[in-house]
N, C-alpha and C positions, 0 to 999 in steps of 0.2 A: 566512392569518392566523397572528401565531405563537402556539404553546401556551404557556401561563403555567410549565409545569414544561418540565424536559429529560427527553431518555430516562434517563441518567444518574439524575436524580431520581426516576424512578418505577422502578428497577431498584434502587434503593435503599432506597426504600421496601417494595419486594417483599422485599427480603431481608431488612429486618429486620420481616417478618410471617413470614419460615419457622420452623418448628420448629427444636428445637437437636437435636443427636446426630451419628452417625457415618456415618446414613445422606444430612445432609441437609448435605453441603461450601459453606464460606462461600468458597473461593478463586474469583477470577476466572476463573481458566480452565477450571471445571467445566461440564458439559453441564449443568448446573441453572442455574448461573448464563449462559450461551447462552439457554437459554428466557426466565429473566428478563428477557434484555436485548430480547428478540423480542415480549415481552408488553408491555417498556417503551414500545416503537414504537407498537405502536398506539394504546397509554392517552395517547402524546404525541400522536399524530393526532385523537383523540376529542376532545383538550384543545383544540387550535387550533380545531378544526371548532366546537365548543361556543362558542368564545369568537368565530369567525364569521359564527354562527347570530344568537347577541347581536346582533352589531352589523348584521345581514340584518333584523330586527325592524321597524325603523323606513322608514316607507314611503318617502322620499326617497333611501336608500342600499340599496334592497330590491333584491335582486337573485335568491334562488334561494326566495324567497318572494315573488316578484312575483306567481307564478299566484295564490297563495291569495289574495291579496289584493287581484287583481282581482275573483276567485270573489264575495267577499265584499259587496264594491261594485258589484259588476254591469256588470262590465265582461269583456271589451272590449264597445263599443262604437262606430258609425258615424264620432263625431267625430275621430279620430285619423288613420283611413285605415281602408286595407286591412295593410298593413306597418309598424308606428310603431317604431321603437326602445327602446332599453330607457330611454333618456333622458325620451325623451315619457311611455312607461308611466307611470316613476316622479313625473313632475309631474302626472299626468293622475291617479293613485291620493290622492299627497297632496294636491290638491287638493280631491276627491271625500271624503274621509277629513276634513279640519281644516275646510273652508273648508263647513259645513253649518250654516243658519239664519240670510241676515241679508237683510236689503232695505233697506238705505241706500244710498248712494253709495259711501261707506268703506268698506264691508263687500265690494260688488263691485269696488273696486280693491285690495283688500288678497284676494282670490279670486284675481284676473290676477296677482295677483305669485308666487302659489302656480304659477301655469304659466309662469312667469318676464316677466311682462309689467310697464312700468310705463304706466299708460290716463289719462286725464281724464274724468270726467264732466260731462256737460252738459245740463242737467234745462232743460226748457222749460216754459212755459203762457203763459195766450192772455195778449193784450197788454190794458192795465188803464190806463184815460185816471187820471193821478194818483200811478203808482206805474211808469209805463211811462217810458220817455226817447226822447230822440231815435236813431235809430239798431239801437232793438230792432225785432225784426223783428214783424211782424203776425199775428198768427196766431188760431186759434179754439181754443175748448175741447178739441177731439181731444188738444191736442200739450198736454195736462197728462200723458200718459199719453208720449211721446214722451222717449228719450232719448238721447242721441249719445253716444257711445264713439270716445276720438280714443286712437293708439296712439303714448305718448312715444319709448318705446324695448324691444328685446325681442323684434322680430319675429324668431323663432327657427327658422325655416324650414328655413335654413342650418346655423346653429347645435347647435342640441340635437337636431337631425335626422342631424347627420354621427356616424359610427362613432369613439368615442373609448378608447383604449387606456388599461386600468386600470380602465374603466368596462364598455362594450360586452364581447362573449363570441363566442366563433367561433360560426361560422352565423347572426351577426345581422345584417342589412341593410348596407351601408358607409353608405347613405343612408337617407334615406324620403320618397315622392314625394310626402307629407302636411304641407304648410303649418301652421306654428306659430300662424298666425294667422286659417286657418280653421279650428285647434283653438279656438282662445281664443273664435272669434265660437260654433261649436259650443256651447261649454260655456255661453257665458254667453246663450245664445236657450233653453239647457235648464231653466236656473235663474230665469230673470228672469218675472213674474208672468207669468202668461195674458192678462191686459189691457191691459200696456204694449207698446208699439213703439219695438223699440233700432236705434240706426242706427248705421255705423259707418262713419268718415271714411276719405276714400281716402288 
């Protein structure tokens, strides 16, 4: 990340915080002015690091703050694998992070899109002579509690499993032998009430 000053600028800045006199030379090529420019180096490494800590903050772009941020959420966890990538991590985090408190329909497709999924829902109950049609299927009271999960697009398997440059970091997986999609059914059997049954279409 680049630092908001230059060395230049914080070597400049040091120099006009020294003292004035004969002991303390403002010329460039003084061994005072060497050290500043050595002091400069780091305060510009501190600056860039600081201003890539900022942007490591947010859990979708989270990269050297990924652990704590699993720590926090209680993860890892079974649903990812044994080896997930730093891709999965970070959906599986901000998922766990934004996507807390809803039991609607909308609320669990807008959860899948947090793990990059786009899903349908499909809410059943028993068939009702008057309010039923032709062609609805037949069913009993159980399947109020019954709901189908069909997957538009997203299956990330592939995808947000493979090792990607500018993202991914040496020694992480190329791949991960962990389905994007037995994350997603994962996550949403963890979430979804104790008393319903979610199916989900092949």
């Amino acid at each position: 990340m680049t630092a908001l000053y230059s060395v230049d600028d914080y070597a400049a800045a040091l120099g006009a915080l020294m003292p004035r006199g004969r002991v303390w030379p403002t010329d460039p090529g003084s061994t005072q002015a060497y050290v500043r420019h050595a002091l400069a180096r780091s305060m510009e490494r501190l600056d860039g690091d600081a201003i890539a800590l900022l942007a490591d903050i947010f859990p979708p772009s989270s990269v050297d703050l990924l652990p704590e941020w699993e720590d926090t959420l209680g993860l890892p966890d079974p649903c990812l694998g044994p080896n997930p990538t730093i891709q999965q991590r970070q959906q599986q985090v901000t998922a766990r992070f934004v996507g807390n408190g809803g039991q609607s329909a909308a609320w669990y497709i807008a959860f899948a899109a947090l793990l990059g999924f786009v899903i349908e829902i499909t809410e059943y109950g028993p068939f009702r002579v008057g309010a039923g049609r032709c062609g609805t299927p037949l069913a009993g009271e159980p399947w109020i509690f019954t709901w189908l999960v069909t997957v538009v697009s997203g299956d990330s398997s592939a995808a947000a499993a493979a090792f990607r440059a500018g993202i991914s970091r040496a020694g992480n997986p190329l791949s991960s032998a962990a389905s994007g999609r037995a994350a997603l059914e994962c996550e949403l059997r963890r979430i979804a009430p104790g008393h319903t049954n979610i199916l989900f279409a092949a």
